[in-house]
VOFI-410942 format. One record per residue: x, y, z of N, C-alpha, C in turn; residue number from 1. Coordinates in pm, whole numbers, always signed. Layout:
BEGIN
ROKE       nu       nv       nw      cau      cav      caw       cu       cv       cw   num
ROKE        X        Y        Z        X        Y        Z        X        Y        Z   NUM
...
//
This chain:
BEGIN
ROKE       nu       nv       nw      cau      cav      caw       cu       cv       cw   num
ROKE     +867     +482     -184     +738     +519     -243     +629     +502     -139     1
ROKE     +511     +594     -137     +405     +592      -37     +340     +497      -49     2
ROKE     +316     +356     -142     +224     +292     -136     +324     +154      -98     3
ROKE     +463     +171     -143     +555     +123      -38     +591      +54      +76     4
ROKE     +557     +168     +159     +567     +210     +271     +441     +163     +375     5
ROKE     +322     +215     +270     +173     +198     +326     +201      +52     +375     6
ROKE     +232      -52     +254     +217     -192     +270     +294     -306     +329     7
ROKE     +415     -220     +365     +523     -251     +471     +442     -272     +613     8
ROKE     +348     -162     +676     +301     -122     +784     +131     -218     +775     9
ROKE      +89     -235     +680      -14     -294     +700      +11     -418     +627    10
ROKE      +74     -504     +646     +125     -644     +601      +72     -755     +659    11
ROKE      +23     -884     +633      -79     -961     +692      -31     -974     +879    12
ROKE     -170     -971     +879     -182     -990    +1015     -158     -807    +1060    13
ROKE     -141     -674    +1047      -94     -590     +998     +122     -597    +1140    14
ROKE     +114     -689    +1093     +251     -745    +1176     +404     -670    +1115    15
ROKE     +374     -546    +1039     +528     -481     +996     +613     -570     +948    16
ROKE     +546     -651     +792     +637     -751     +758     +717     -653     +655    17
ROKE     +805     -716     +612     +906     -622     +522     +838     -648     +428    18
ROKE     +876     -580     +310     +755     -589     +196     +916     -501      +65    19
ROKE     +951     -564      -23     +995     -528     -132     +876     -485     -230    20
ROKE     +931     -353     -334     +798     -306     -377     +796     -366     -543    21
ROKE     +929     -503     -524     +879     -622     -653     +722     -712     -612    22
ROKE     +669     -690     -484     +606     -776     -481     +454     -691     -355    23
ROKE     +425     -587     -424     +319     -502     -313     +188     -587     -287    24
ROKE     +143     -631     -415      +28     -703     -459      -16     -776     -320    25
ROKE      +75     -878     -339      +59    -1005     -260      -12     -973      -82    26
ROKE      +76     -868      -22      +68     -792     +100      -96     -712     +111    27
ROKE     -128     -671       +7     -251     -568      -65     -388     -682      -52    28
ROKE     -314     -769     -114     -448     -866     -109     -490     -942      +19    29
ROKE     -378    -1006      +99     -404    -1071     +199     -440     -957     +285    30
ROKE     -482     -844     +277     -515     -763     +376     -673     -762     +363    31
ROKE     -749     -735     +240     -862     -724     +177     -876     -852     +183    32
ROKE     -829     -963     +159     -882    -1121     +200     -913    -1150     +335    33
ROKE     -850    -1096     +445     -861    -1097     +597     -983     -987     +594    34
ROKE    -1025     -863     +562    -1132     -789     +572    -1266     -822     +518    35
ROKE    -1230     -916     +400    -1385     -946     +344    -1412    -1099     +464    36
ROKE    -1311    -1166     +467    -1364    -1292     +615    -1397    -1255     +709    37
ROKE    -1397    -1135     +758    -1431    -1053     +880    -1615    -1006     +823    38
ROKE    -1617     -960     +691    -1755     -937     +674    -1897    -1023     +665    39
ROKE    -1777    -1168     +608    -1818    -1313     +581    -1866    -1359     +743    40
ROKE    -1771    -1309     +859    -1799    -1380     +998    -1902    -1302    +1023    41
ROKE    -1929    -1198     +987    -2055    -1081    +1057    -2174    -1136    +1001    42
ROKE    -2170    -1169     +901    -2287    -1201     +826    -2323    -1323     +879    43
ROKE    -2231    -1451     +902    -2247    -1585     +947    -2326    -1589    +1068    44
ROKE    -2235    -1541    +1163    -2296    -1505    +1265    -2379    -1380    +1359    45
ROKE    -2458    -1327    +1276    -2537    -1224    +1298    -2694    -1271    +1170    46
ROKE    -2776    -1306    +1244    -2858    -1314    +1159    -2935    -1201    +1141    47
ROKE    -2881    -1127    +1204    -2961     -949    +1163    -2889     -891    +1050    48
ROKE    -2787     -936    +1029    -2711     -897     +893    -2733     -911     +815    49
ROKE    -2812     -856     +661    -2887     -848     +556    -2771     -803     +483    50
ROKE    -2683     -748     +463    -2553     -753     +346    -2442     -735     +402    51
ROKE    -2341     -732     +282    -2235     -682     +317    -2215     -538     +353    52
ROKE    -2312     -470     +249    -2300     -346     +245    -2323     -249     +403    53
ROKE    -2432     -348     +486    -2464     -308     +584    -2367     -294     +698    54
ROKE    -2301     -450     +687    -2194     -473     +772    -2073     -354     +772    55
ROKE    -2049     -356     +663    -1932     -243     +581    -1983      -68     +680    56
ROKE    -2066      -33     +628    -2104     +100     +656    -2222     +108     +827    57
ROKE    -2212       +5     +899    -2314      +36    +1006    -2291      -88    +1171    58
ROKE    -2171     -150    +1120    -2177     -231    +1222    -2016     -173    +1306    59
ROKE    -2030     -126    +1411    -1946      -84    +1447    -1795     -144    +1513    60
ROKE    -1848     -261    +1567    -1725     -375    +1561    -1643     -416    +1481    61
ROKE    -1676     -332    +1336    -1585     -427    +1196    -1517     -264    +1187    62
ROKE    -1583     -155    +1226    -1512      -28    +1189    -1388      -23    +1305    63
ROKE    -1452      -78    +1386    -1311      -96    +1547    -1212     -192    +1494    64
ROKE    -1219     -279    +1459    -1107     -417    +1348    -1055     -309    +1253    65
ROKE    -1081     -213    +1184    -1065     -198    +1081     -943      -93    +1136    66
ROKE     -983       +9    +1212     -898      +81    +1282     -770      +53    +1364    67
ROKE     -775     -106    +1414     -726     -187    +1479     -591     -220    +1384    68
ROKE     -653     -243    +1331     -547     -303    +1211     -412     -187    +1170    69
ROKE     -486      -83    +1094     -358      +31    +1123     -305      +71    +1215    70
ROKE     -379      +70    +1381     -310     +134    +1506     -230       +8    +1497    71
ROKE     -269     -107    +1514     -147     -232    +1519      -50     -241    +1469    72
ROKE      -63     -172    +1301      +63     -216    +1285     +176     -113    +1290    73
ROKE     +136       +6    +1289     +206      +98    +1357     +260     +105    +1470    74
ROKE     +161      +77    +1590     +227      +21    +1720     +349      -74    +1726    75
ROKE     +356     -200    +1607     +452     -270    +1608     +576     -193    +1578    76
ROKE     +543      -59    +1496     +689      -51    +1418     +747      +83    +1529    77
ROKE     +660      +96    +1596     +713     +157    +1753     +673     +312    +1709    78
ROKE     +570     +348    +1671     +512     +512    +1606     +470     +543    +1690    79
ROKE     +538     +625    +1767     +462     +711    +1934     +345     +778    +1863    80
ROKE     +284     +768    +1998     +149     +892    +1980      +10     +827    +1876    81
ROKE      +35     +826    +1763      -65     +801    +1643      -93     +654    +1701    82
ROKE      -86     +593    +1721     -165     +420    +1736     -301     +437    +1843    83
ROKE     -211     +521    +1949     -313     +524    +2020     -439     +650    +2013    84
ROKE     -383     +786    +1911     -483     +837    +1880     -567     +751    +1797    85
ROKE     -584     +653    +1715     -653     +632    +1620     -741     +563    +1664    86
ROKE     -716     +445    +1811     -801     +401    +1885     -908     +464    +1991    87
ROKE     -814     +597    +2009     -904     +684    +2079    -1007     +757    +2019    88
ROKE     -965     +798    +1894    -1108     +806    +1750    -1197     +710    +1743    89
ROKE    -1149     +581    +1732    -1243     +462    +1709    -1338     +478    +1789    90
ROKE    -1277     +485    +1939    -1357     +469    +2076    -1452     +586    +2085    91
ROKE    -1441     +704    +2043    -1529     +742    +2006    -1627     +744    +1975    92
ROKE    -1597     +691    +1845    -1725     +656    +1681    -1766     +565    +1765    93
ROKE    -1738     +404    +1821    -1810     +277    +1801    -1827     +239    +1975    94
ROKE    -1762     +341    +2058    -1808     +269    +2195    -1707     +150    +2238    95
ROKE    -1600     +103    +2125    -1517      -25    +2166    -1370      +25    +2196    96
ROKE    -1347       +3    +2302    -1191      +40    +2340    -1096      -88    +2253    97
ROKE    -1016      -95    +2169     -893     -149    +2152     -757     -120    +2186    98
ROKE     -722     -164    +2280     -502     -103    +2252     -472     -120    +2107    99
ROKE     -406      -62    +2072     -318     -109    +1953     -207     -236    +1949   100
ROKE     -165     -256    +2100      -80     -384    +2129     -172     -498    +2107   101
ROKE     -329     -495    +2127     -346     -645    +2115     -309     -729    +2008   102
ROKE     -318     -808    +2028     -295     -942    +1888     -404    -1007    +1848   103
ROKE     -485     -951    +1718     -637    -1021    +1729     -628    -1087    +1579   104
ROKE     -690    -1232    +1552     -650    -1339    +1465     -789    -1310    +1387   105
ROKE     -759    -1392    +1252     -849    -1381    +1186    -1023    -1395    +1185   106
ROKE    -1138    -1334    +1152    -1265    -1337    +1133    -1321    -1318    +1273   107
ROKE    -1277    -1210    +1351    -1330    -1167    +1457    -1418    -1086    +1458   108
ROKE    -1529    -1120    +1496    -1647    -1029    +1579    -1733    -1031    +1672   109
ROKE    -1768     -887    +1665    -1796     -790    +1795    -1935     -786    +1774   110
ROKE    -2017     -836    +1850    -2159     -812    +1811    -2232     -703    +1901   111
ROKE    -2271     -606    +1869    -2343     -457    +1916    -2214     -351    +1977   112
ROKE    -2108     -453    +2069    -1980     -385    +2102    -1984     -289    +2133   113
ROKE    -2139     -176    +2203    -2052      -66    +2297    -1997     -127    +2443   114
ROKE    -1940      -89    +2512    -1847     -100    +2638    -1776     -203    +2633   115
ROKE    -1749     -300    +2471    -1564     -392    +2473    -1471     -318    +2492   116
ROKE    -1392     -368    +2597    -1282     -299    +2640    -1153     -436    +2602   117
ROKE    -1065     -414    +2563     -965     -505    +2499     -820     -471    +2492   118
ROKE     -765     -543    +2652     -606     -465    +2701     -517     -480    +2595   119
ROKE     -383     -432    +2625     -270     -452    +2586     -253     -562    +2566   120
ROKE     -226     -653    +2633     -159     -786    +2586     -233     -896    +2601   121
ROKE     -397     -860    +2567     -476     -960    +2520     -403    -1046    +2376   122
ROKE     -452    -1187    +2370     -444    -1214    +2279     -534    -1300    +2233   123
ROKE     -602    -1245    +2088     -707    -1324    +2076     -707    -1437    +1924   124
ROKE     -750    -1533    +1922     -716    -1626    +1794     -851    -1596    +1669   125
ROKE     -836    -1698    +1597     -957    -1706    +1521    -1100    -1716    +1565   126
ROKE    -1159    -1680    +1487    -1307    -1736    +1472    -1366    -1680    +1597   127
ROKE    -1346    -1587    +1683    -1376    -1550    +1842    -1486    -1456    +1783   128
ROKE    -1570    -1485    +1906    -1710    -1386    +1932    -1724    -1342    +2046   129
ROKE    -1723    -1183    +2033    -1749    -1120    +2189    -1879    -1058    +2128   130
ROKE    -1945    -1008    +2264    -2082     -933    +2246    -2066     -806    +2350   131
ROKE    -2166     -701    +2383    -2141     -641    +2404    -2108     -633    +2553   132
ROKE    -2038     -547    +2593    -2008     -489    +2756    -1863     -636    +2807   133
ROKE    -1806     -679    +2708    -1689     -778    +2750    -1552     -694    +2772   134
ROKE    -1519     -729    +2866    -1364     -665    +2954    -1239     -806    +2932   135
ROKE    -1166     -786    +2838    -1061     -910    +2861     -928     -701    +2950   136
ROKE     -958     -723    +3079     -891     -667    +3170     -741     -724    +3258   137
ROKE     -664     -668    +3290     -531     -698    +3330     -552     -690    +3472   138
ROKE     -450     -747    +3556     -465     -724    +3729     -352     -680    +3755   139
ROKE     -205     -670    +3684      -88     -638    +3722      -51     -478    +3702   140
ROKE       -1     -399    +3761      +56     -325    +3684     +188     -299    +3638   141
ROKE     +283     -434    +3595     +414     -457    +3586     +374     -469    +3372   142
ROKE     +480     -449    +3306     +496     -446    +3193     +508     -560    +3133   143
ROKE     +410     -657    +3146     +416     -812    +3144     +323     -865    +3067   144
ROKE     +264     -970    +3037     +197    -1032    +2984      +50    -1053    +3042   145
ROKE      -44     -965    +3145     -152     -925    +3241     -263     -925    +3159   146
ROKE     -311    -1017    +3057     -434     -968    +2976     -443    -1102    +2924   147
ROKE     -577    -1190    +2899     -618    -1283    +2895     -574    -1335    +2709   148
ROKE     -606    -1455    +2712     -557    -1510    +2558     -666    -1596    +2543   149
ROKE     -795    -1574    +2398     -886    -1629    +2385     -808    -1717    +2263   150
ROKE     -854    -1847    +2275     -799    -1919    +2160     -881    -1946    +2079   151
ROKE     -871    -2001    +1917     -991    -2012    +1839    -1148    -2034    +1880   152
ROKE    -1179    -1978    +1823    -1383    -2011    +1842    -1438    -2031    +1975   153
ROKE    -1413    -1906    +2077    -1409    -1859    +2182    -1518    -1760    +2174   154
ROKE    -1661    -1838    +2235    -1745    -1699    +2288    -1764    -1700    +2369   155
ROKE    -1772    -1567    +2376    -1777    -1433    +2541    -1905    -1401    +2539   156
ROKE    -1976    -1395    +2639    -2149    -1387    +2649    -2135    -1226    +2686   157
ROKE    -2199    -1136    +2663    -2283     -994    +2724    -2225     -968    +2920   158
ROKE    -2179     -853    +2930    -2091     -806    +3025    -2014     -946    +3100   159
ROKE    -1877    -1007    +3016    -1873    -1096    +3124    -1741    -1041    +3096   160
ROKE    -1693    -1064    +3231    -1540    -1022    +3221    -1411    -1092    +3293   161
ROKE    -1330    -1134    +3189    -1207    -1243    +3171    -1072    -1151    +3268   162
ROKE    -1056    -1175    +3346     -950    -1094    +3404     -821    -1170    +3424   163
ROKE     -720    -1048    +3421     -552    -1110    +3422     -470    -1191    +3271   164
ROKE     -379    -1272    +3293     -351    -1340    +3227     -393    -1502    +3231   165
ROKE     -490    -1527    +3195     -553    -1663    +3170     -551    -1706    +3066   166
ROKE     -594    -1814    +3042     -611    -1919    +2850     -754    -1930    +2895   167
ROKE     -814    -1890    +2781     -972    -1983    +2745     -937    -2046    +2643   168
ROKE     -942    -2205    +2640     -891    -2290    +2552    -1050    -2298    +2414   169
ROKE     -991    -2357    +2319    -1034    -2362    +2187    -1147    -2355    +2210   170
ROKE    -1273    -2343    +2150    -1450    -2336    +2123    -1470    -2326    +2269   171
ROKE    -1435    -2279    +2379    -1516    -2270    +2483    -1587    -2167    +2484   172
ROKE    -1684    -2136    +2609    -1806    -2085    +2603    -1788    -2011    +2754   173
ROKE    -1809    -1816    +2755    -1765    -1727    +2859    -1961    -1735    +2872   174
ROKE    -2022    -1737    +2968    -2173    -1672    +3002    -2190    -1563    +3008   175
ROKE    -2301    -1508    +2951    -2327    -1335    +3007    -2289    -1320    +3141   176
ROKE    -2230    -1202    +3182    -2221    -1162    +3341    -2143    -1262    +3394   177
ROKE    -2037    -1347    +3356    -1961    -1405    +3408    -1774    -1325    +3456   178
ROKE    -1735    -1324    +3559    -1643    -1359    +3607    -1540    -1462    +3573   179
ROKE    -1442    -1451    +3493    -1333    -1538    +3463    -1203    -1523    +3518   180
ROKE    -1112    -1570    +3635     -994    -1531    +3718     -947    -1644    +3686   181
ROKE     -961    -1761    +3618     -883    -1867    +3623     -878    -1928    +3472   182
ROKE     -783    -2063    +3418     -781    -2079    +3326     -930    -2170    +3310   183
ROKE     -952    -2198    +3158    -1064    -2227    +3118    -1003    -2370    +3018   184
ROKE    -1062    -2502    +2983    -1024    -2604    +2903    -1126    -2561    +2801   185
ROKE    -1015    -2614    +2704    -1135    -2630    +2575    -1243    -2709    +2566   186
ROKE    -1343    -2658    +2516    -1515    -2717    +2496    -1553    -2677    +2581   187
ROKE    -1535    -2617    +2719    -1611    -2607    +2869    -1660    -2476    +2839   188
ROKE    -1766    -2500    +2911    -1869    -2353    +2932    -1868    -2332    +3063   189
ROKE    -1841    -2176    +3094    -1824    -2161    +3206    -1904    -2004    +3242   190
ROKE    -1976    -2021    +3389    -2048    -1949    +3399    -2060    -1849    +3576   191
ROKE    -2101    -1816    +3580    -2112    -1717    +3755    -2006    -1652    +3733   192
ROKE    -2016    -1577    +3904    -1921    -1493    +3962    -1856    -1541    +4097   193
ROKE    -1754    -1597    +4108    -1670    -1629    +3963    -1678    -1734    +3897   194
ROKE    -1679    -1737    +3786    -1666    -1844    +3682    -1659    -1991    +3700   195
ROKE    -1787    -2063    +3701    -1711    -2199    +3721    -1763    -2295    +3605   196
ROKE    -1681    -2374    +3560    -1694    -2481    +3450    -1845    -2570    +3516   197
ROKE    -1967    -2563    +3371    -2092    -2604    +3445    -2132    -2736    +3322   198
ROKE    -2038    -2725    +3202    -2099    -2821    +3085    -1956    -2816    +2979   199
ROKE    -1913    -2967    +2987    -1834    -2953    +2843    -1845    -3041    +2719   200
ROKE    -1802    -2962    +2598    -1893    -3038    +2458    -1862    -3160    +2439   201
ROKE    -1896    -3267    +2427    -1834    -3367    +2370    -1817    -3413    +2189   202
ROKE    -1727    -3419    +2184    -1699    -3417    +2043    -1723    -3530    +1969   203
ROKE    -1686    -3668    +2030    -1726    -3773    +2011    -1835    -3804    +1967   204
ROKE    -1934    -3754    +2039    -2072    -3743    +1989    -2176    -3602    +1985   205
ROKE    -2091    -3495    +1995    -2181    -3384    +1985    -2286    -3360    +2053   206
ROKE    -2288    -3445    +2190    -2340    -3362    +2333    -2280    -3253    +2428   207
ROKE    -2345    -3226    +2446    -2317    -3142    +2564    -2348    -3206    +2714   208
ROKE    -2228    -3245    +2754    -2188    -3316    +2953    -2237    -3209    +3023   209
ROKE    -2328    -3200    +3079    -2361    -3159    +3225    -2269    -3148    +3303   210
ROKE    -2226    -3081    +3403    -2157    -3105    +3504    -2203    -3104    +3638   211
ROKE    -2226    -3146    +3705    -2305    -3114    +3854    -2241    -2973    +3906   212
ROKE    -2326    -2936    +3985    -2350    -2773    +3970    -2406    -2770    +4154   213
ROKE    -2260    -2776    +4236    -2244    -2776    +4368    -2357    -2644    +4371   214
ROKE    -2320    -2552    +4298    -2437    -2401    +4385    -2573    -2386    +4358   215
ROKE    -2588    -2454    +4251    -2703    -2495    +4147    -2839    -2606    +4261   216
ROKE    -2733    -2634    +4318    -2766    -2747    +4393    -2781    -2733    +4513   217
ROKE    -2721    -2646    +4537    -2754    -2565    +4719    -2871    -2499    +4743   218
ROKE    -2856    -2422    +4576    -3015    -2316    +4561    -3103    -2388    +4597   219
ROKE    -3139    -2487    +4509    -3235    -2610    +4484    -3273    -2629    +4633   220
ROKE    -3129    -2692    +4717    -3175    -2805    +4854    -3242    -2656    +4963   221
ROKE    -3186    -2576    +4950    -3238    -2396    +5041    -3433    -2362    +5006   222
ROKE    -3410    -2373    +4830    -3577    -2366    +4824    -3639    -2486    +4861   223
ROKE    -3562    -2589    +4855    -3687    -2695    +4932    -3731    -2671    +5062   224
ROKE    -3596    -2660    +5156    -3640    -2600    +5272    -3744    -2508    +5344   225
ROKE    -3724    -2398    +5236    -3830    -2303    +5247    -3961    -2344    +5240   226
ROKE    -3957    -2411    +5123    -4114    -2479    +5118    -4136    -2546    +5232   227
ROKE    -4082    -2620    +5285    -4082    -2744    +5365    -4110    -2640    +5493   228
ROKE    -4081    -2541    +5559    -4105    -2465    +5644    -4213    -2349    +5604   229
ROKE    -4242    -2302    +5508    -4410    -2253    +5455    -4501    -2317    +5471   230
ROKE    -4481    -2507    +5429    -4627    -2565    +5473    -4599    -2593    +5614   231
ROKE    -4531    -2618    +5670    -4533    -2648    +5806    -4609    -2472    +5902   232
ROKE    -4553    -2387    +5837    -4590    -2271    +5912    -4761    -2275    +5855   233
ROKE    -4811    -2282    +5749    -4937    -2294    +5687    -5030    -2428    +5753   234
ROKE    -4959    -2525    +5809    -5011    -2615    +5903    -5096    -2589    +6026   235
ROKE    -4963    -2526    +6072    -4959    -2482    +6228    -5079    -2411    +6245   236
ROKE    -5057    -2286    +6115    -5201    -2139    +6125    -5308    -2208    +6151   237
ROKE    -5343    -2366    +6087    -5479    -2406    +6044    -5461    -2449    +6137   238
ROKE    -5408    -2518    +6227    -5425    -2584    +6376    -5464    -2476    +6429   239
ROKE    -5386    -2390    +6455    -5428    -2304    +6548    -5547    -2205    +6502   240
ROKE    -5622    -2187    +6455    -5693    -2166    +6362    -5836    -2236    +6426   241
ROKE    -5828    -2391    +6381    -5942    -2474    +6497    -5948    -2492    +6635   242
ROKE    -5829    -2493    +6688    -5824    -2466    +6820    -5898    -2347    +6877   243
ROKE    -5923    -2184    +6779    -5876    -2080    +6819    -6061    -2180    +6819   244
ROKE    -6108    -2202    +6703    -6279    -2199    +6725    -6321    -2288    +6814   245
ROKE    -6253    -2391    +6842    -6330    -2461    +6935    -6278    -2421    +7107   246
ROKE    -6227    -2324    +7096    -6214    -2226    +7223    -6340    -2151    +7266   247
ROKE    -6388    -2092    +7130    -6469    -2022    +7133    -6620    -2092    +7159   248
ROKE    -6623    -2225    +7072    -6748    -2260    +7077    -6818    -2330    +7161   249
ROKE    -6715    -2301    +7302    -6722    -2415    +7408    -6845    -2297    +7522   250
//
């Protein structure tokens, strides 16, 4: 039967679970329970989000998930051709590239999301926030595992881009315009090109650790210098300056 079949292919997680049609319901709902937490995360975290209704019909990151979900689970059950047209439609409409291979976990979003690009064998967990112009990009071209793995409550700042196969561990923090080539610990915020760990959360007490900031710190000791050689050059002028008049006034 077609509705069957439908729910075989879009089964939680849309992972091609087998599905007997004594029991469609169950498969039906956890799909629409994973889609309304996705509307629930847009709204949470988007304070420009004024309904559901808005989210539903105008935010284009939840229409890319939504598309995601059927190219996925089709892709799993090995359907040439169609997975990846449907992403190439998406990419279209919303500006967000998805593979159909990625693996993306519950209440994910994409905030403004034109130019997310999101490989093959990314894998991403719960609760993750990307924004717009983020690349989780591959470096290999062998049929391998080349695409980064964000783990729960993982945000990605505005064009920063995670390359290869790396871990960004649990709640850490990607900077706008950051460079990521290496692995990342959980709680750490990490920032530049390339990427370096600059602050991690403490849980214990819900600070945020500083980290000393070797380049942060070079800038700093370079502009002192400068100064330190402006007044000296601003010295000199005024010396030479009275010299030049009492040359004259002799």
């Amino acid at each position: 039967m077609p509705w069957v079949r439908w729910a075989w292919l879009a089964g939680p997680g849309g992972a091609g679970n087998f599905l007997t049609a004594e029991r469609p319901s169950c498969y039906a709902f956890h799909m629409l329970r994973e889609i309304r937490e996705d509307i629930q995360a847009t709204l949470k975290r988007d304070p420009a989000a004024r309904s559901a209704a808005e989210v539903v019909l105008f935010y284009p990151g939840f229409h890319a998930r939504l598309a995601h979900r059927l190219a996925n689970a089709l892709h799993r059950r090995g359907v040439p051709l169609l997975p990846r047209g449907i992403m190439h439609v998406a990419r279209f409409l919303t500006g967000i590239e998805i593979h159909p291979g990625a693996t993306i976990g519950p209440r994910f979003f994409i905030d403004h999301g034109m130019g997310v690009v999101i490989g093959e064998t990314s894998e991403i967990g719960a609760d993750v926030t990307l924004y717009q112009g983020v690349t989780l990009g591959g470096t290999s071209t062998r049929r391998v595992k080349r695409h980064p793995t964000l783990r729960d409550g993982v945000v990605v700042g505005a064009g920063a881009k995670i390359i290869g196969a790396v871990e960004i561990g649990e709640d850490a923090r990607v900077g706008a315009g950051s460079v990521v080539v290496t692995n990342v610990p959980a709680k750490a915020t990490i920032v530049g090109v390339p990427g370096h760990i600059v602050a991690y959360h403490d849980e214990s007490n819900g600070v945020i650790q500083r980290l000393p900031d070797p380049e942060w710190e070079r800038m700093n000791e370079l502009d002192r210098k400068v100064q330190e050689l402006h007044d000296l050059v601003h010295h000199l002028e005024e010396h030479a300056a009275l010299e030049h008049e009492k040359q004259h006034s002799r």
